[in-house]
Each structure stands twice: as structure tokens, then as C-alpha cells.
N, C-alpha and C positions, 0 to 999 in steps of 0.2 A: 504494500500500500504506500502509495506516494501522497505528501501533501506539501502546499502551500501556505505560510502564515505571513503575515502581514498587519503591520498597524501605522497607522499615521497619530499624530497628536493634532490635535487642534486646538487654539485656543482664545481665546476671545467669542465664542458660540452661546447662542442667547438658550439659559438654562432652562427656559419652561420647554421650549423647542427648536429643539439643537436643527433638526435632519430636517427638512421640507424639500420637495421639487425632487423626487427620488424616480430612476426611469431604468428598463431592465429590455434589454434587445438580445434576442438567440436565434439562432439560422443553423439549418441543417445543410449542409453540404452549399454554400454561400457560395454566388457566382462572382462576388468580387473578393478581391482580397482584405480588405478592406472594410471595417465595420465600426459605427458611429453612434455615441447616444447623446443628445444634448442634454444638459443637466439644468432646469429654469431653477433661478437665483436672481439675485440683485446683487448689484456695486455694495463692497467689501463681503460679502458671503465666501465660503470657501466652496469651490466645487470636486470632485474626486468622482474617479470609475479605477473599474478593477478588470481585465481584460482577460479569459481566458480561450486556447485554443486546443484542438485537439494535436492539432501539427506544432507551430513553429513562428512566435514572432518574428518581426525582423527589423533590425536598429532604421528607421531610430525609434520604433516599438508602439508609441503615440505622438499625438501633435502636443500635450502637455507636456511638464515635469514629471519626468520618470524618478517615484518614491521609492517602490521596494519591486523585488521578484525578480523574474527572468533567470532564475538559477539554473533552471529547468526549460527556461524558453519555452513555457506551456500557460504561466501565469505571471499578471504582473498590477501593478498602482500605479496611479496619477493624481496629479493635482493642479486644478486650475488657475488662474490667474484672480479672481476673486472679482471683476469686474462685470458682472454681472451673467447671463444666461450663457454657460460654456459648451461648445461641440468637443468631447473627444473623441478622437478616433483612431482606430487602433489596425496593424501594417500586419496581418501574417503573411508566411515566406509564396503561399499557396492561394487559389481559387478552390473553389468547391469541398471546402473544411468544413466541420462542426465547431463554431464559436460560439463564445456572449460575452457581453458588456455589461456593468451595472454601474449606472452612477449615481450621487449624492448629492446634495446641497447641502451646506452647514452653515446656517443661519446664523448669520455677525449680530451679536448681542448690542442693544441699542444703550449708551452712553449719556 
């Protein structure tokens, strides 16, 4: 049995409700390489997805900050830019894979 762990921190996330805007995309045998999930947020939120593949990312893995993973080149984390509604999308080496995406919004606690 193989696994993946992974954690990000977050911080500054508004504590009644940290996570809003959350969105989950999976394809069976995917005719592009290539697979995308917008995350809706707003300017300072944080945004994150989690990528994984049955094959084989390929650098540079996403269009965000690559957090954790790819040890394995089967799974991996990202993080947004925090500027409001983020697309990540994520590069495996192949067409017609079993992939998914999932990603998150982490709502910037108000000041």
C-alpha cells in the first residue's frame, strides 16, 4: 500500500469558517493532459488543490506554487496567489489517464 501525506498551514483564516468555495473535478481516461479546477474566493483568501494521477505529473506539475508531493509523481499540493477566484491546473506526462483535482478556498479572517 502506497500513500501520500501532505499539509499546508494556513494562517490568518477567519475561524467561524475557515474553507468556503471548495470544487472537486475527476475524468476517466481524460483526452487532454491536462486538468483544471477553479477555486471561487476573494482578494486575500488563500486558494489550494491537490492533484492526483494514475500515471505521471510533469514539471512544472501546476500553474501555482508547488507545496508538497510528487515523490511519487502520482500526487501532489498547490497554492494560490490569494487574489481572488484561482484556476489550477495541473500537466500529467499522458492523455487518456484517470485523474482529479480538488480544491479549496481559505477564507482570510476579517480585521
Amino acid at each position: 500500500m502506497n500513500a501520500n501525506v501532505g499539509v499546508i498551514t494556513v494562517s490568518g483564516a477567519d475561524q467561524t469558517t475557515p474553507c468556503t468555495g471548495g470544487t472537486f473535478a475527476a475524468i476517466n481516461l481524460a483526452p487532454d493532459p491536462t486538468m483544471s479546477v477553479t477555486v471561487v474566493g476573494n482578494a486575500g483568501d488563500l486558494t489550494a488543490s491537490l492533484g492526483y494521477t494514475t500515471n505521471q505529473w510533469v514539471a512544472p506539475f501546476t500553474n501555482q506554487t508547488l507545496t508538497w508531493g510528487l515523490s511519487a509523481s502520482a500526487a501532489g499540493g498547490d497554492r494560490g496567489p490569494g487574489t481572488g477566484s484561482t484556476t489550477h491546473t495541473w500537466q500529467d506526462q499522458f492523455c487518456c489517464t484517470t485523474r482529479s483535482v480538488s480544491g479549496a478556498n481559505f477564507k482570510a479572517a476579517a480585521f
